[in-house]
C-alpha positions as CSV (number, residue, x, y, z in Angstrom):
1,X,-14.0,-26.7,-2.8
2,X,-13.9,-24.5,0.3
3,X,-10.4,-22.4,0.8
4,X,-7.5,-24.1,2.6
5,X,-5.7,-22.4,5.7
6,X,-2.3,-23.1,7.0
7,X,-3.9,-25.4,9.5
8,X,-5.1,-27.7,6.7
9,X,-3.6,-30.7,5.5
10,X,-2.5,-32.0,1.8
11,X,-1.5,-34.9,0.3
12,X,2.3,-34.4,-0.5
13,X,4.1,-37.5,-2.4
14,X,2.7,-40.6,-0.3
15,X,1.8,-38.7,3.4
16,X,0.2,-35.7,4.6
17,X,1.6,-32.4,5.8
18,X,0.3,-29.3,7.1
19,X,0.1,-26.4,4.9
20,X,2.2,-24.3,7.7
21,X,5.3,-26.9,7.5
22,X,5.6,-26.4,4.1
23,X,5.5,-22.4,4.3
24,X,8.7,-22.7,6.1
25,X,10.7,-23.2,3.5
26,X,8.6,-22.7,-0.1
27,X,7.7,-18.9,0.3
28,X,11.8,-18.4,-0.4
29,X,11.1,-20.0,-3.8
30,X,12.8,-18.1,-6.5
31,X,10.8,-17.0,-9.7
32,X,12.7,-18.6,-12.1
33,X,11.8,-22.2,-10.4
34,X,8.5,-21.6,-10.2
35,X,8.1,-20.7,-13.5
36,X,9.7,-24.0,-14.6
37,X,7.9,-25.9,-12.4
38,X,4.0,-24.6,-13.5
39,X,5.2,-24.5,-17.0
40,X,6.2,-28.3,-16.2
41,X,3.3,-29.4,-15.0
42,X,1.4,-27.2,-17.8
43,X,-1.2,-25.0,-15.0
44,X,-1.7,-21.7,-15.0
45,X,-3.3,-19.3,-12.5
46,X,-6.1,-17.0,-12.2
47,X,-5.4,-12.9,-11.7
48,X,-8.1,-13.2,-9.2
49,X,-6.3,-15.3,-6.9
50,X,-3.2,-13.2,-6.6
51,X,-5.6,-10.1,-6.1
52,X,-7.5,-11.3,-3.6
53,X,-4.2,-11.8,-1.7
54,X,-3.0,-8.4,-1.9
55,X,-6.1,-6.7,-0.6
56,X,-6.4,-9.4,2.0
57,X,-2.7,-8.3,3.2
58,X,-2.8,-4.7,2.3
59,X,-6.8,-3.6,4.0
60,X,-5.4,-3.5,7.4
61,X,-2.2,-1.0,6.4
62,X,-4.3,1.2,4.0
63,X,-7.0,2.0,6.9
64,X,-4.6,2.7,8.8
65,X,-2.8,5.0,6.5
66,X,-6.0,6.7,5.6
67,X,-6.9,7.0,9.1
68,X,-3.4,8.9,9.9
69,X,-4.3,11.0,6.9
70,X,-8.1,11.6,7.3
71,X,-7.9,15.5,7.7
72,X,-5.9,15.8,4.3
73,X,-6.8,16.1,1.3
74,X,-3.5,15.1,-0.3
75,X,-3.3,12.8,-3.5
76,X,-1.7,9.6,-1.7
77,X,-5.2,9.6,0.6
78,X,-7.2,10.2,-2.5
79,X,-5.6,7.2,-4.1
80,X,-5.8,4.9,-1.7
81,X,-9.6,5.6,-1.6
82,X,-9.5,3.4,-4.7
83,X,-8.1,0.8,-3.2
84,X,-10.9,-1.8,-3.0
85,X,-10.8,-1.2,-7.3
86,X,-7.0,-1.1,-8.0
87,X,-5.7,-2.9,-10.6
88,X,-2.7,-6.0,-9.7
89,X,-0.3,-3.7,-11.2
90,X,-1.5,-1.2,-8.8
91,X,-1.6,-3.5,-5.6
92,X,1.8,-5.0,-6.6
93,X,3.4,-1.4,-6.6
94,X,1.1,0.0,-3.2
95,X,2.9,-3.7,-1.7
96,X,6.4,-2.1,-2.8
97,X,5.9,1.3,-1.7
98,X,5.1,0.5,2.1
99,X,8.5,-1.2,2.2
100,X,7.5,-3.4,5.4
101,X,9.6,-6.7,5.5
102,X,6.4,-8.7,7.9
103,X,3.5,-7.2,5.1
104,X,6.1,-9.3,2.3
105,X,6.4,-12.1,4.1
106,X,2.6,-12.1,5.0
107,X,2.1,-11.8,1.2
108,X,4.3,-14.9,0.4
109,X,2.4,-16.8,2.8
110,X,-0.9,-16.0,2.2
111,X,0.1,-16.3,-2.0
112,X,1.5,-19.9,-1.3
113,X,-1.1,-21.2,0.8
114,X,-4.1,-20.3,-2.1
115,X,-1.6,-21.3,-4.6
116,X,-1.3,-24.9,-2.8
117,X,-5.7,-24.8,-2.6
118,X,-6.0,-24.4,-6.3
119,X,-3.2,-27.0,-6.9
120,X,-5.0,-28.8,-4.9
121,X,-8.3,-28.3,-6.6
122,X,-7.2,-29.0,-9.9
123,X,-5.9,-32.2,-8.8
124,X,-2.1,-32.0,-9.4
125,X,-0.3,-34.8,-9.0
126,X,0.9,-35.2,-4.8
127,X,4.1,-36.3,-6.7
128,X,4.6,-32.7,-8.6
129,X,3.5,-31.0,-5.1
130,X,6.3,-33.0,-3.3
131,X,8.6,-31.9,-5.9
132,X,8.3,-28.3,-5.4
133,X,8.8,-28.8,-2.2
134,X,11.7,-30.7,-2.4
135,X,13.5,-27.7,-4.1
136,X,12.3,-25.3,-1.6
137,X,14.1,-27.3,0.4
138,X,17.2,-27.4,-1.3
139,X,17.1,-24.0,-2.2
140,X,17.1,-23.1,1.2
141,X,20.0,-25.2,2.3
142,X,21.9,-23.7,-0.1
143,X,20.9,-20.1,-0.1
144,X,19.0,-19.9,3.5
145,X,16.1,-18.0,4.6
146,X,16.4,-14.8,1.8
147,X,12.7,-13.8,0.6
148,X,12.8,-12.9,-2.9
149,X,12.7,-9.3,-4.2
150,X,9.0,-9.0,-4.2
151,X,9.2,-6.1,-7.2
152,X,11.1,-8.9,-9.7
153,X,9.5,-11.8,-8.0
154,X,5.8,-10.5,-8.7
155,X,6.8,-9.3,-12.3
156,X,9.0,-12.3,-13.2
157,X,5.7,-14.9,-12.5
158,X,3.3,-12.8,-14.7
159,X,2.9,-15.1,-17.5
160,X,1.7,-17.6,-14.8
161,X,-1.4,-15.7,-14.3
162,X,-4.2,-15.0,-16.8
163,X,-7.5,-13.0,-17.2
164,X,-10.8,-13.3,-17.8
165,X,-12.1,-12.4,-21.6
166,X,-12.2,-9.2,-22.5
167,X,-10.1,-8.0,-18.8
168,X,-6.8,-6.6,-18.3
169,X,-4.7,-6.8,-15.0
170,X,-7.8,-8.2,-13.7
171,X,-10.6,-5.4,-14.4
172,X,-12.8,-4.8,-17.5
173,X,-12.4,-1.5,-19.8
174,X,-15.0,-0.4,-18.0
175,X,-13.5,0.0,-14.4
176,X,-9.7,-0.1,-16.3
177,X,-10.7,3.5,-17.7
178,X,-11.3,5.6,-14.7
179,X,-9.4,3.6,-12.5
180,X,-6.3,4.3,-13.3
181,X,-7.0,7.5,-14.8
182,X,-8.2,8.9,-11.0
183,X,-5.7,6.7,-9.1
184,X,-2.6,5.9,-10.9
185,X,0.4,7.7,-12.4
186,X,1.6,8.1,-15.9
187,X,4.7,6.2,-15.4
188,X,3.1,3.3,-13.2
189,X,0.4,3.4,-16.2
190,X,3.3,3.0,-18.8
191,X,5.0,0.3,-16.8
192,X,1.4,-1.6,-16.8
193,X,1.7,-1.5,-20.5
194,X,5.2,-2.7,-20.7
195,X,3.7,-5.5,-18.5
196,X,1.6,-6.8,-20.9
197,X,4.3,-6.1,-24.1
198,X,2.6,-3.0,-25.4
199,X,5.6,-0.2,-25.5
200,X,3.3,3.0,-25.4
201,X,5.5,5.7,-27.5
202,X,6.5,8.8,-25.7
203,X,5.0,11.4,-28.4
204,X,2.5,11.5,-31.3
205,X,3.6,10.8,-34.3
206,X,3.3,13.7,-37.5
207,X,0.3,11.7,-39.0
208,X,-1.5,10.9,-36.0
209,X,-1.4,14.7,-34.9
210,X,-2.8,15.7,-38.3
211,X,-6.1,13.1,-37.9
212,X,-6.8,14.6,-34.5
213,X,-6.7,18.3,-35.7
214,X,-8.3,16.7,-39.2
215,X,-11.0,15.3,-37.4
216,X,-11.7,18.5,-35.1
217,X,-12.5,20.7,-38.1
218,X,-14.4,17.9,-39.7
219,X,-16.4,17.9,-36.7
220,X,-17.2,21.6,-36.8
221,X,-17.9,21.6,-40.2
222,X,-14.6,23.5,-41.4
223,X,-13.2,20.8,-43.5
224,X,-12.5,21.2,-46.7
225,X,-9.7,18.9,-48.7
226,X,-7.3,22.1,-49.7
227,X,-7.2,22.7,-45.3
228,X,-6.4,19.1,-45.2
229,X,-3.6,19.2,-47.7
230,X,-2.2,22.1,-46.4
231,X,-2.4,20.7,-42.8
232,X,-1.0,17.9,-44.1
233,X,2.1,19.3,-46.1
234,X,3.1,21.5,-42.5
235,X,5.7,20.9,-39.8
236,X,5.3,19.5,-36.3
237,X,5.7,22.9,-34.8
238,X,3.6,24.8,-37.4
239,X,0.7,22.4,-36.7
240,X,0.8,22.6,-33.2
241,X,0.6,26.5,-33.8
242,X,-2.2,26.2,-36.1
243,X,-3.7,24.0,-33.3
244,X,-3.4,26.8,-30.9
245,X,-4.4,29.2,-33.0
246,X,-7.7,27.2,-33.9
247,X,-8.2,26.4,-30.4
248,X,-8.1,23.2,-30.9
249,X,-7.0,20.5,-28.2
250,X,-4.4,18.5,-30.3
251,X,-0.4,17.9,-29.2
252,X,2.0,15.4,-29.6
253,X,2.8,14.7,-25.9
254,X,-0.1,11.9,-24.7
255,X,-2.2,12.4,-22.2
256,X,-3.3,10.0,-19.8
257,X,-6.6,9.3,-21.4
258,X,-4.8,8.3,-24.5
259,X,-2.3,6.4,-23.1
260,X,-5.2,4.4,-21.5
261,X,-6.6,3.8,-24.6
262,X,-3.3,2.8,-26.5
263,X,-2.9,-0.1,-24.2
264,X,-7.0,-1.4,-24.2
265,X,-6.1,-1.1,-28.2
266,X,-2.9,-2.9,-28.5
267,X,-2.9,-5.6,-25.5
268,X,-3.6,-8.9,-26.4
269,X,-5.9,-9.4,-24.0
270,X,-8.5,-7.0,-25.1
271,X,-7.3,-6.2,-28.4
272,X,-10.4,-8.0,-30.1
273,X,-12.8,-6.7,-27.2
274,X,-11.9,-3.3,-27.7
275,X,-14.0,0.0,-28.5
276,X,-13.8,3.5,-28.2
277,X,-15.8,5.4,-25.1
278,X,-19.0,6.9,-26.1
279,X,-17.4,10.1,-24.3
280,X,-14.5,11.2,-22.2
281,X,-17.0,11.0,-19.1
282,X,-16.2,7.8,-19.1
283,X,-12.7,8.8,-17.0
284,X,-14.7,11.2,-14.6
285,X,-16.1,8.4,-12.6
286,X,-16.0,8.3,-8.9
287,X,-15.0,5.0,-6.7
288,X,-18.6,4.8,-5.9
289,X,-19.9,4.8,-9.5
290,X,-17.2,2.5,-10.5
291,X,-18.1,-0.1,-7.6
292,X,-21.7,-0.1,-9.5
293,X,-20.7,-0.9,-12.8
294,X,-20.7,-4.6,-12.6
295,X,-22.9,-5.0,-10.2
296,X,-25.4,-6.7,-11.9
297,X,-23.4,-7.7,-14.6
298,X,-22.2,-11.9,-14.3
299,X,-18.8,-13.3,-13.7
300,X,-16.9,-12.1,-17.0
301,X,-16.4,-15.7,-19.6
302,X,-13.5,-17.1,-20.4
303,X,-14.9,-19.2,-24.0
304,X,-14.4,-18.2,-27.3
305,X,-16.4,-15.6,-28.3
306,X,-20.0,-15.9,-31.1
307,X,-19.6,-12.9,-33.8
308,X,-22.7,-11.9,-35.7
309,X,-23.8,-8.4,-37.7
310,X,-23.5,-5.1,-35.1
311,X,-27.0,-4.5,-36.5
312,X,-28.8,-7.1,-36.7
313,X,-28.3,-7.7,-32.9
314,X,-29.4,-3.8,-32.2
315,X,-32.6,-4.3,-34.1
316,X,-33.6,-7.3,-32.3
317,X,-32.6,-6.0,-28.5
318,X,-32.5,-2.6,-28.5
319,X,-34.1,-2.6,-24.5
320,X,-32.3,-5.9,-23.2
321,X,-33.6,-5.6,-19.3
322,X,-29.9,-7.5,-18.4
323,X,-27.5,-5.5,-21.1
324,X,-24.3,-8.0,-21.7
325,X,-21.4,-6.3,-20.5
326,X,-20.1,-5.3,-24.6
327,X,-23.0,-3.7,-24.7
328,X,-22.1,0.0,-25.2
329,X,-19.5,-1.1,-27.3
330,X,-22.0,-2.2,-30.1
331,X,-24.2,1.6,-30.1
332,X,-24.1,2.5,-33.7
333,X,-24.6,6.3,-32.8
334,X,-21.3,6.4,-31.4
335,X,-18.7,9.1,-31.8
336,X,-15.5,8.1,-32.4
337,X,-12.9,9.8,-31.0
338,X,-9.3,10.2,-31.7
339,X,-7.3,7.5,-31.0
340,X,-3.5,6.4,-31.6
341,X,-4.4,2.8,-33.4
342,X,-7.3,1.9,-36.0
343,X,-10.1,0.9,-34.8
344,X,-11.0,-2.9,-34.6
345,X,-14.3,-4.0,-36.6
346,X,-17.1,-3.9,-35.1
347,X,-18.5,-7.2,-33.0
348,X,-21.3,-8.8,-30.8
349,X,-19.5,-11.1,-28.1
350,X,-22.3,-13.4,-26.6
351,X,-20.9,-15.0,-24.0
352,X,-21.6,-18.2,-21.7
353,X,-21.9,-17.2,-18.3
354,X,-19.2,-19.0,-16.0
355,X,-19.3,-20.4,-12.2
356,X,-16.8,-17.6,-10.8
357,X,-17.7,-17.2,-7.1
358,X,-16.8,-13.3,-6.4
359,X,-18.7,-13.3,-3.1
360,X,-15.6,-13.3,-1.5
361,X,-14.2,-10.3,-3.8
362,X,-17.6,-8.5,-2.9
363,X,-17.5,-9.4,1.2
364,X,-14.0,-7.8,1.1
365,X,-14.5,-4.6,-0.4
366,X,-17.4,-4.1,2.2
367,X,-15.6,-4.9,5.0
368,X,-13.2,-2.2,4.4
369,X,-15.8,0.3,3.5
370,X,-17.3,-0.9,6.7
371,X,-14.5,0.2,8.7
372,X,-13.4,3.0,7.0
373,X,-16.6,4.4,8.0
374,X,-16.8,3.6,11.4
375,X,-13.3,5.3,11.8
376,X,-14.8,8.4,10.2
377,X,-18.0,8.4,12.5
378,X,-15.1,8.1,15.4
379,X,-13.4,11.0,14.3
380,X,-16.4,12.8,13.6
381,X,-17.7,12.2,17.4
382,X,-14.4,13.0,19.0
383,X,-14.8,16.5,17.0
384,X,-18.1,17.0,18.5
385,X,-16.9,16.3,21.9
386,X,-14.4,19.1,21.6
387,X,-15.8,21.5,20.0
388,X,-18.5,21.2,23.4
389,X,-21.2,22.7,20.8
390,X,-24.0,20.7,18.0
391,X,-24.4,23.5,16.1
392,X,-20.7,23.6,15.2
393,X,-20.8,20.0,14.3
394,X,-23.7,20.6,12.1
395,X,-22.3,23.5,10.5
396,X,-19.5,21.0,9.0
397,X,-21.5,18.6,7.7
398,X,-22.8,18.9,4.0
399,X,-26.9,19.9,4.0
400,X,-27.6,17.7,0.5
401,X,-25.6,14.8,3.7
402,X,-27.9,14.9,6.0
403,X,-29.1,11.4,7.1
404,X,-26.8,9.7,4.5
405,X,-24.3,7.6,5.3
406,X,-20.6,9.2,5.4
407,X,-18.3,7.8,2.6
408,X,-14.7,8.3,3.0
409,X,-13.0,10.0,0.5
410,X,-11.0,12.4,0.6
411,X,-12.1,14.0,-2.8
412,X,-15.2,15.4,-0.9
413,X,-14.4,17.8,1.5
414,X,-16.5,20.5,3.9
415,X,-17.4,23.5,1.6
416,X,-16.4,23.7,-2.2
417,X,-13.3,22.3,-3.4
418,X,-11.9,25.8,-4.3
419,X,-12.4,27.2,-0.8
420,X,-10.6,24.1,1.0
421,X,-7.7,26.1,1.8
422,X,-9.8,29.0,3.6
423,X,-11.9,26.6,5.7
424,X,-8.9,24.6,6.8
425,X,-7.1,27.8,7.9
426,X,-10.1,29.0,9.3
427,X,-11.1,26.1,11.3
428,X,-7.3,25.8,13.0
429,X,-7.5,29.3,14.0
430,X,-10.6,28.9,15.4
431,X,-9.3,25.6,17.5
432,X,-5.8,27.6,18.9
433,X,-8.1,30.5,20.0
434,X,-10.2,28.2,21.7
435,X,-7.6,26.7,23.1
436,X,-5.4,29.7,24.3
437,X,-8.6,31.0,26.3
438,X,-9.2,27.5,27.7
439,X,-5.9,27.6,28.8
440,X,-6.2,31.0,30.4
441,X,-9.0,29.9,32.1
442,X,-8.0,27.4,34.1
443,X,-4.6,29.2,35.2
444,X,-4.0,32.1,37.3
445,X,-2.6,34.5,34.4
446,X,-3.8,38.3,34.5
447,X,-5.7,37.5,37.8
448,X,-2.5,38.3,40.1
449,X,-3.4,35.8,42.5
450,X,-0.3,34.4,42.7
451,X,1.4,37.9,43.8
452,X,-1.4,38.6,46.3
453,X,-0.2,35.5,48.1
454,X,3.4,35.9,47.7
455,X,2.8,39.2,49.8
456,X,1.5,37.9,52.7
457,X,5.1,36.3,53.6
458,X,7.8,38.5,54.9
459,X,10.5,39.6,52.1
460,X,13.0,37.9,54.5
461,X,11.8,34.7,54.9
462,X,11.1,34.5,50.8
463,X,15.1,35.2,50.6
464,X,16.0,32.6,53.1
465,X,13.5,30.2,52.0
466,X,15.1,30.4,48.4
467,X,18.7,31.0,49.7
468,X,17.9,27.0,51.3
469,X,15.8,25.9,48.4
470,X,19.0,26.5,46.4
471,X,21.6,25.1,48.7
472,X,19.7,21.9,49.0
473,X,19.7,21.4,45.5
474,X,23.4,22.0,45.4
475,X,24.4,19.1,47.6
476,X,22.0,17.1,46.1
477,X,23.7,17.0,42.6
478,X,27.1,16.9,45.0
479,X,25.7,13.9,46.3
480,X,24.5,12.6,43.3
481,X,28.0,13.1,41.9
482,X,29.8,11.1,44.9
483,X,27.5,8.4,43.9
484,X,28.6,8.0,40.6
485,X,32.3,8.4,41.4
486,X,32.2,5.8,44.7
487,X,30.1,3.0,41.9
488,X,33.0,4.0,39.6
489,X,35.6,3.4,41.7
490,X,34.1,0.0,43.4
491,X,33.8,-1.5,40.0
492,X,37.2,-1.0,39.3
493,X,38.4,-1.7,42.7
494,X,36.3,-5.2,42.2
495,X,37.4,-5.9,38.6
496,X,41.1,-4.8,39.3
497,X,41.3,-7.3,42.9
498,X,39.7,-10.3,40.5
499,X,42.3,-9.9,38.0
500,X,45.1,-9.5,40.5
501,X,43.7,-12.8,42.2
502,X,43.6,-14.5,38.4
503,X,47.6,-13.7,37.7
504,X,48.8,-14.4,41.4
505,X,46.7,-17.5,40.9
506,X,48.3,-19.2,37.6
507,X,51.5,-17.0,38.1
508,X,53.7,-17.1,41.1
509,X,55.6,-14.0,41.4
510,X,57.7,-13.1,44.5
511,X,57.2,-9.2,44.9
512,X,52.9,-9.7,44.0
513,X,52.9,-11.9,47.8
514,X,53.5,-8.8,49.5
515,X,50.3,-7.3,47.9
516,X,48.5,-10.3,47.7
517,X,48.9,-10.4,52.0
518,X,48.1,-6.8,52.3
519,X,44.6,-7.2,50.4
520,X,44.1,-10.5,52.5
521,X,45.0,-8.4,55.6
522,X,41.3,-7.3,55.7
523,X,39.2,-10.7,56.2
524,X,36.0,-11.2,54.9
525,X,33.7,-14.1,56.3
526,X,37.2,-15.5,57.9
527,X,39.2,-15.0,54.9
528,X,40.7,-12.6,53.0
529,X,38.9,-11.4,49.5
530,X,42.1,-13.0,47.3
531,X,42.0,-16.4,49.0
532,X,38.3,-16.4,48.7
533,X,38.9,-16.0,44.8
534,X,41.9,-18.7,44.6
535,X,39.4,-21.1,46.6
536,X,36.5,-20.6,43.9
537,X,39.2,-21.4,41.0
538,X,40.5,-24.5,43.0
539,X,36.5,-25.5,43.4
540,X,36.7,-25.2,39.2
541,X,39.7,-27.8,39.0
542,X,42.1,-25.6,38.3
543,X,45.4,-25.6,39.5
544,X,47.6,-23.0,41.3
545,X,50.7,-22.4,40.0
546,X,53.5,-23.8,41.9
């Protein structure tokens, strides 16, 4: 079924309205109603859909963000290079931290209108739909046009939501791992595991510490059971020492890698799924490889999963020509690699391939690459135009480059990542010279043209000259100053004759006639101004006072 717009029309209770006249009121929906009212009706939503709404909001103001921050290599730009991969976690919090009232309202809007497709879509009663609506309503009349607080809103509705098999927050392991590793922090990463229930402990525990450093000698073939027992039997800080001493990478504060991996292991969502990486180059993956990995992989399933012997199934496929995407997970030669939970036992998932359309997922990601690109190329041109030279230009671009489309990202940079800082100050200083001489070029500094001139003129006529030049602009700012004062003084003069007109009108007072002739003394069109006043407020219907 193709996507509704607000233009489009759906059945609600017995007559059709436009999607647009229902936006008025439902997108100040609170959370805790539409909770009730999909756990009512018994529905819940795909993470995809919610995604795809975010990006769709948030492309236009990350371009331009990046755009206002192409030069700089500074971590917010790096981030956002990520974007078309982020997580919904990760696009809630990007939503949050732009702060922009229209981009949360767009988001409501754009969230209700595919929210009322796939109601639509999965046939829910016109009767349900009119009742949602109906307390929209209500709500509103009671509470008025107040948007919820997208940060509770979008955290409150979670449970509404659900991913694929074997996802979380609406990638694979796969893309989860380097994802977040390259583009997140460790507190957002801990809030995504509070998210989904799993409460990632702040520090190793004595035991755990003790495998790792374990498991390090066993691996260099130092292990004997009396080192164990004595690692075993020592304190926190004596281990941690013996660590050090060893040169062995092993302490009880996590890292982000682990952290990672503590909430692939204990989620429920891929809790059964779940394997250790082959190798921690897994996490060193650029947005580019990322974008690759399931690229010809299907739509991820959603039925339950077949389980047969990790063995059996290498033997008998060892060169699939399209690998499932558990593949890796089932290598016997892997190595495993210290971890915070147990590991699960090993499994073969076949799956059933599903009719997920993520042509729309894919379209989107290249239209922002699209135009991130041609906002690079624009930059890049207006650089060559300045510059006035082709061999600078060339000089900045990369050799291994050449001919190769530009990706933006502001991990890659002119030069070698350690000399950034020296090309950067070298390339400003460069531009202000070329400037400054520019600039002396095309004005008369140094060439003393302006003092040959100025001695062609007679030293007395330069004095009177400015002697007049300065005079002039001395009654001008007198004049000026008159200008303001007479303006002053005639909208007083105006407002204090109309409220002398007002009292003598509704107020008859013997000594105010006396003023009241003078002023008329001076007519104006055959009248004076006060009896042209008390005419206008006898035209009105009012009545003088006696």
């Amino acid at each position: 079924m193709p996507r509704l717009t607000r233009e489009s029309n759906i059945v609600v209770g017995n007559k059709e309205i436009k999607i647009e006249d229902i936006l008025k009121t439902i997108i100040y929906l609170p959370a805790t109603q539409l909770n009730a009212f999909f756990k009512e009706i018994n529905l819940t939503i795909p993470r995809e859909l919610r995604m795809f709404v975010l990006r769709e909001v948030l492309r236009e103001k990350v371009i331009e963000t990046r755009k206002s921050r192409l030069t700089l290599a500074d971590e917010l730009n790096y981030r956002l290079s990520w974007f078309t991969e982020f997580t919904e976690t990760q696009l809630e919090n990007l939503l949050i931290f732009f702060d922009d009232p229209k981009l949360d309202k767009m988001y409501l809007e754009e969230f209700w209108t595919d929210l009322l497709s796939y109601m639509v879509e999965k046939q829910v009663n016109p009767r349900d739909i009119k009742k949602v609506v109906d307390q929209s309503i209500n709500h509103v009349k009671a509470v008025g046009l107040e948007l919820p607080n997208l940060k509770t809103f979008n955290r409150d509705i979670k449970y509404l939501f659900f991913d694929s098999f074997g996802r979380i927050d609406g990638l694979p392991p796969q893309k989860f791992r380097p994802v977040l590793y390259k583009s997140s922090t460790l507190s957002e990463i801990r809030d995504l595991g509070s998210k989904y229930d799993v409460e990632v402990p702040r520090r190793l525990k004595k035991t755990e510490l003790a495998d790792i450093i374990i498991k390090e000698l066993t691996d260099r073939n130092q292990y004997t059971p009396e080192e164990e027992v004595k690692i075993r039997g020592m304190s926190v800080l004596v281990m941690q020492r013996f660590a050090i001493d060893h040169d062995i990478k092993a302490s009880t504060e996590l890292k982000k890698e682990e952290i990672i991996e503590y909430i692939l292991a204990n989620a429920n969502e891929t809790r059964e799924s779940y394997f250790i990486p082959a190798s921690p180059e897994v996490y060193e993956k650029e947005v580019h490889e990322v974008e690759k990995v399931e690229a010809t992989t299907p739509a991820k399933p959603v039925v339950v999963p077949v389980i047969e012997e990790v063995k059996e199934e290498v033997k008998e496929e060892p060169q699939a020509p399209a690998p499932e995407p558990v593949q890796e997970e089932t290598q016997p030669e892997v190595k495993p690699e210290p971890v915070l939970t147990q590991q699960q036992p090993a499994q073969s998932v076949q799956y059933v391939s599903q009719t997920i359309d993520l042509s729309d997922l894919i379209s989107e990601i290249r239209l922002l690459r699209q135009a991130v690109e041609q906002s690079n190329e624009i930059k890049l041109q207006s650089m060559q135009v300045q510059e006035g030279s082709e061999e600078d230009f060339t000089l900045r671009k990369r050799p291994s480059d050449a001919g190769a489309p530009l990706v933006l990202n502001s991990a890659e940079f002119y030069g070698k990542p350690k000399n950034l800082k020296d090309i950067i100050k070298t390339d400003e200083a460069n531009e202000r010279e070329k400037f400054i001489e520019e600039r002396k070029v095309a004005s008369s500094i140094g060439t003393n043209i302006e003092d040959k001139e100025a001695d062609k003129v007679p030293g007395e006529l330069r004095f009177f000259g400015k002697l007049f030049k300065g005079i002039g602009k001395i009654l001008w700012k007198l004049l000026k100053i008159l200008l303001k004062i007479a303006l002053i003084v005639a909208i007083i003069g105006i407002i204090g004759v109309t409220l002398f007109a007002l009292l003598t009108f509704f107020v008859n007072i013997a000594f105010l006639q006396g003023i009241e002739d003078s002023i008329n003394s001076f007519p104006i069109l055959g009248k004076g101004i006060i009896q042209h006043i008390h005419d206008l407020l006898t035209s009105f219907g009012l009545t003088a006072a006696a």
